[in-house]
LONUTOR-74958 format. One line per field, with one value per residue: residue number from 1; x, y, z of N, C-alpha, C in turn. Coordinates in pm, 1 decimal. Layout:
num = (NUM|...);
n.x = (X|...);
n.y = (Y|...);
n.z = (Z|...);
ca.x = (X|...);
ca.y = (Y|...);
ca.z = (Z|...);
c.x = (X|...);
c.y = (Y|...);
c.z = (Z|...);
//
This chain:
num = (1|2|3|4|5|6|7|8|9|10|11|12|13|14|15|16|17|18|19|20|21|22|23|24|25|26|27|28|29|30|31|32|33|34|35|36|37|38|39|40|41|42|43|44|45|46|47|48|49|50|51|52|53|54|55|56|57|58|59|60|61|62|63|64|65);
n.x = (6005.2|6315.4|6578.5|6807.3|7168.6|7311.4|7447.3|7405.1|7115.9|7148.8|7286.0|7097.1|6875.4|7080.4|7015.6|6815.7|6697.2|6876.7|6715.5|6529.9|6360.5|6441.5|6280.8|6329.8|6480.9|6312.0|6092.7|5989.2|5997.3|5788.0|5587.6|5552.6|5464.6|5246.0|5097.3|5107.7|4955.5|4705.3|4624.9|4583.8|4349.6|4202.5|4189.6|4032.2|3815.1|3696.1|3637.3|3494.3|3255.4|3214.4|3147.7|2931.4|2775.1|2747.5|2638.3|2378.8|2255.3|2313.7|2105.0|1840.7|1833.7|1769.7|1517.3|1360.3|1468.9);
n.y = (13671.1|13827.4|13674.0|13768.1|13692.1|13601.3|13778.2|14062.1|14043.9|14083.5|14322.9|14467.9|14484.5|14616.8|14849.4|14910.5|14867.3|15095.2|15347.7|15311.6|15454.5|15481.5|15463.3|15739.9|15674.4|15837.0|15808.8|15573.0|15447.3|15617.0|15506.3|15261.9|15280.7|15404.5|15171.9|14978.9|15156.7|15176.5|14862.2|14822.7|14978.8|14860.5|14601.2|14665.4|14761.1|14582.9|14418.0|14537.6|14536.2|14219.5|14178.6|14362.8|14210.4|13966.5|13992.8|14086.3|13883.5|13673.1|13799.2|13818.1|13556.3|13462.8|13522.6|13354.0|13126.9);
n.z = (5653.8|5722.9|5892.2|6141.8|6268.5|6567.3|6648.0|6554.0|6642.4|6946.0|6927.6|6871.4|7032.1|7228.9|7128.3|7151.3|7408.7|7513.7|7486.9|7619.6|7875.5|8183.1|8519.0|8781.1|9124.4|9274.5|9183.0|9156.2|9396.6|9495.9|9321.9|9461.0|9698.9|9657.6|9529.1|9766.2|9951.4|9807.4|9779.4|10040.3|10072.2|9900.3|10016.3|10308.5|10228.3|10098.4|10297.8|10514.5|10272.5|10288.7|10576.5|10626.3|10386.7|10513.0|10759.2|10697.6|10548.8|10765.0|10943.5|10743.0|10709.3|10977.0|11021.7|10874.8|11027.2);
ca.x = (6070.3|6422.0|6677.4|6920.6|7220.3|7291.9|7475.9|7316.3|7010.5|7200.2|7347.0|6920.8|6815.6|7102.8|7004.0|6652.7|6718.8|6961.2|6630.1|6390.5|6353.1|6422.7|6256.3|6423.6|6472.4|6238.5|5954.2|6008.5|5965.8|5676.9|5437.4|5513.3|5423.5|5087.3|5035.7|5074.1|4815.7|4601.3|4601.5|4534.2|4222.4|4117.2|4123.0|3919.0|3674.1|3612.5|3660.1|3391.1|3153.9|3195.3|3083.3|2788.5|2714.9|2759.8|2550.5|2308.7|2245.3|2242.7|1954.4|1762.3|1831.2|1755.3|1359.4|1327.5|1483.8);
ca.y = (13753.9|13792.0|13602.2|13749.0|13601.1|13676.0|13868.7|14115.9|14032.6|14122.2|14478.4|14529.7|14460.3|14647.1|14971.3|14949.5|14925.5|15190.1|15402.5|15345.0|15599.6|15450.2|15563.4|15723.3|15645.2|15857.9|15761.6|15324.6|15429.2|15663.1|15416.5|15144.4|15333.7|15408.3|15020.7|14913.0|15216.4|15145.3|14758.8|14843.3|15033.5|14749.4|14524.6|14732.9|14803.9|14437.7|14346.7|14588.5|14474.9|14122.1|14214.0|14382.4|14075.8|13840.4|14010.7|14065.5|13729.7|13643.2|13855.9|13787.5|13381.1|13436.1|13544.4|13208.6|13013.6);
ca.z = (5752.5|5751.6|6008.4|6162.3|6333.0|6703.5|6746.3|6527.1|6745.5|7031.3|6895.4|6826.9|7164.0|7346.6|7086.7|7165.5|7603.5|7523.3|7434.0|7709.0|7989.0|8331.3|8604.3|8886.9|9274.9|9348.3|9115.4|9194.6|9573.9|9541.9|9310.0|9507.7|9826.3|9635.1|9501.0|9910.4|10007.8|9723.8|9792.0|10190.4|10078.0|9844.3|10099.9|10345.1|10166.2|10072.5|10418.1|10538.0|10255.0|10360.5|10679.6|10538.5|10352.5|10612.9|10826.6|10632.3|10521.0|10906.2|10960.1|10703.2|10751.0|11136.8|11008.0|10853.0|11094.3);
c.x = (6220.2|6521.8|6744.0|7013.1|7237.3|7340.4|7444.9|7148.5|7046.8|7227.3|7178.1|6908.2|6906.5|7050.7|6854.0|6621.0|6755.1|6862.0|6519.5|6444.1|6317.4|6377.8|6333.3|6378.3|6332.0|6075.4|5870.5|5899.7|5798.4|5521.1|5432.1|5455.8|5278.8|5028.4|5018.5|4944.9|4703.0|4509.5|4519.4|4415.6|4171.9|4050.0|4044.9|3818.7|3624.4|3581.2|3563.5|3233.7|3107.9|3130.6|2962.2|2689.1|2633.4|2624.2|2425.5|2223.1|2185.1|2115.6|1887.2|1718.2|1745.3|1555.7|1298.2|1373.2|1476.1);
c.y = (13722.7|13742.2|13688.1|13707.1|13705.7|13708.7|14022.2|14128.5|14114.8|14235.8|14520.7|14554.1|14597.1|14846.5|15002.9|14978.7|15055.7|15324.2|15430.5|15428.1|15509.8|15529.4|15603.2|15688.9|15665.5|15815.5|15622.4|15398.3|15498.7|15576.4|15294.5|15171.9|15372.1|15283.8|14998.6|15016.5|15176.5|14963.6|14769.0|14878.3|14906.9|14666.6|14558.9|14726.9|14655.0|14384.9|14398.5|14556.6|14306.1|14096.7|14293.4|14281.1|13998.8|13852.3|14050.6|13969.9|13668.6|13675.9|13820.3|13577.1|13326.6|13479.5|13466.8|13096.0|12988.7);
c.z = (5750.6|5870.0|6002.9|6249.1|6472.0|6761.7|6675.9|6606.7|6915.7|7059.5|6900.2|6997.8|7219.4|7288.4|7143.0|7352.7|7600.3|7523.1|7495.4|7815.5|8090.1|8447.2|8716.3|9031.5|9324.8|9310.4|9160.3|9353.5|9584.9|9437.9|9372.4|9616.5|9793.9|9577.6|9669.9|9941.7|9938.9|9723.2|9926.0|10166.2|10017.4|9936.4|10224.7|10299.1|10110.4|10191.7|10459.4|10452.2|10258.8|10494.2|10663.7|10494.6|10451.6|10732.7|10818.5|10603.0|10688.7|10912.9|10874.3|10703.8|10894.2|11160.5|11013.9|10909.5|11231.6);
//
């Protein structure tokens, strides 16, 4: 593989940033606003089948004991 020095490395890198597609304002704000809703449901819905579980378990524990 060839070396090269760095600041050739440097000119690479800033051609290849120069190249990606940033997203805008409005994009950032609206998937992070669907990661927090999407997390909120996660944890619901675990939180509710924990409580399922849990109680569950009770009852059937509370047969045999």
């Amino acid at each position: 593989m060839a070396r090269t020095n760095p600041l050739q490395f440097i000119n690479q890198v800033r051609a290849e940033t120069a190249k990606v597609v940033w997203p805008t304002r409005r994009e950032v704000l609206l998937t992070t606003g669907m990661v927090f809703v999407m997390a909120a449901l996660t944890a619901v819905f675990f939180a509710v089948v924990d409580i399922l579980i849990r109680q569950g378990l009770t009852g059937l524990l509370s047969l045999f004991g």
